[in-house]
C-alpha positions as CSV (number, residue, x, y, z in Angstrom):
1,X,6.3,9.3,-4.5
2,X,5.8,5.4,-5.0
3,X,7.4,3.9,-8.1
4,X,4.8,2.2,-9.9
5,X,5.4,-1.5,-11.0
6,X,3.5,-4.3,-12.6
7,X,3.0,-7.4,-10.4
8,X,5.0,-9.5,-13.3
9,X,7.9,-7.6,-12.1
10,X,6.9,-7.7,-8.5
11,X,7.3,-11.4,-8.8
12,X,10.2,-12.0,-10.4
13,X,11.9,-8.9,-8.4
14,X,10.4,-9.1,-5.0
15,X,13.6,-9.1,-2.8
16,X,15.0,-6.2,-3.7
17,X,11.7,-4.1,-4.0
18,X,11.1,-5.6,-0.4
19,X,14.4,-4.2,0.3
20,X,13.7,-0.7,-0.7
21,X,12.6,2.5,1.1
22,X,10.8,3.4,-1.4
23,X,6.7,3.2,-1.2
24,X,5.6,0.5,-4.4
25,X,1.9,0.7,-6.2
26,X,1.4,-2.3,-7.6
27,X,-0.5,-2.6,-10.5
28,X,-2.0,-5.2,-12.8
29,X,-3.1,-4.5,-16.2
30,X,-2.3,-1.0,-15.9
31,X,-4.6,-0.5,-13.0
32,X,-3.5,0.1,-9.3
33,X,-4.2,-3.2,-6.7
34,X,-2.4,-2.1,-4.1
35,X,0.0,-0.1,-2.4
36,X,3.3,-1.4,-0.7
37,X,5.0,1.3,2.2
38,X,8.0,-0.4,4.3
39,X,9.1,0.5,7.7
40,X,12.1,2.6,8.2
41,X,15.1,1.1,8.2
42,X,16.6,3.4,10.9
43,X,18.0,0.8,13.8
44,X,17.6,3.6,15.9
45,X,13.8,3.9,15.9
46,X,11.2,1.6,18.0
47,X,9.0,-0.7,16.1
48,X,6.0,2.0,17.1
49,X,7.8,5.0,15.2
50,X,8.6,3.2,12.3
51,X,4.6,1.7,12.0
52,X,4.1,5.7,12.5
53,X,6.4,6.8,9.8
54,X,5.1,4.3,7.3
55,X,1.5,5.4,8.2
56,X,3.2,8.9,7.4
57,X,4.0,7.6,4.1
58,X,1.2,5.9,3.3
59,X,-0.5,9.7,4.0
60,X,1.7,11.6,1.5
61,X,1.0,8.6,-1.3
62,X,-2.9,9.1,-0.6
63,X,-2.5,12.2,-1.0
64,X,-0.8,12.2,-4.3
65,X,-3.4,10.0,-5.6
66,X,-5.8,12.6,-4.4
67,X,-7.6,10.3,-2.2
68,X,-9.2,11.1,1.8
69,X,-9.0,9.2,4.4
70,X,-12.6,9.4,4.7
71,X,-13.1,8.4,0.5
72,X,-10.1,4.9,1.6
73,X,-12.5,3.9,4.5
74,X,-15.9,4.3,2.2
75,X,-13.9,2.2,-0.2
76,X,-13.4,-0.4,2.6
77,X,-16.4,-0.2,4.3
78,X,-18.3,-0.8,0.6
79,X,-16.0,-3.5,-0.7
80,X,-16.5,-5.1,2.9
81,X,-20.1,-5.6,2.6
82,X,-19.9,-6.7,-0.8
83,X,-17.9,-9.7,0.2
84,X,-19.8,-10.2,3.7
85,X,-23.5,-10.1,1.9
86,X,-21.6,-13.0,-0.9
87,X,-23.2,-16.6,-0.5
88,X,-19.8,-18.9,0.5
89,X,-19.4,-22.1,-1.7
């Protein structure tokens, strides 16, 4: 389960949440913008496993929010080609 924090405290905390194990939803104005999930810390795993164990994780959060993976990559794919179809400045 991630512990939920607003960015205000993100900020002014950000080492030692960085330095946690534990998964971080960040939100802002009481609404979720994003989802932190560090690697392991085991020394004993390869870069690869720990990128796998995260991805694990990040599963078990998206689950908990009751979220697919099929529903996360709609949400991409949508917000995608909202920004892509945008004029630029």
């Amino acid at each position: 389960m991630a512990t939920r924090i607003g960015i205000r405290e993100l900020r002014t905390r950000l080492a030692s949440h960085l330095e946690s194990s534990t998964p971080i939803e960040v939100t802002r104005h009481g609404r979720t913008i994003g989802l932190y999930v560090p690697l392991p810390l085991q020394g004993n795993l390869s870069d690869r496993d720990k990128v796998l164990e995260a991805g694990r994780l990040m599963q078990a959060e998206l689950e908990d929010l009751g979220l697919s993976e099929d529903e996360l990559s709609a949400d991409v794919k949508a917000w995608r080609q909202g920004h892509c179809d945008q004029p630029t400045a």
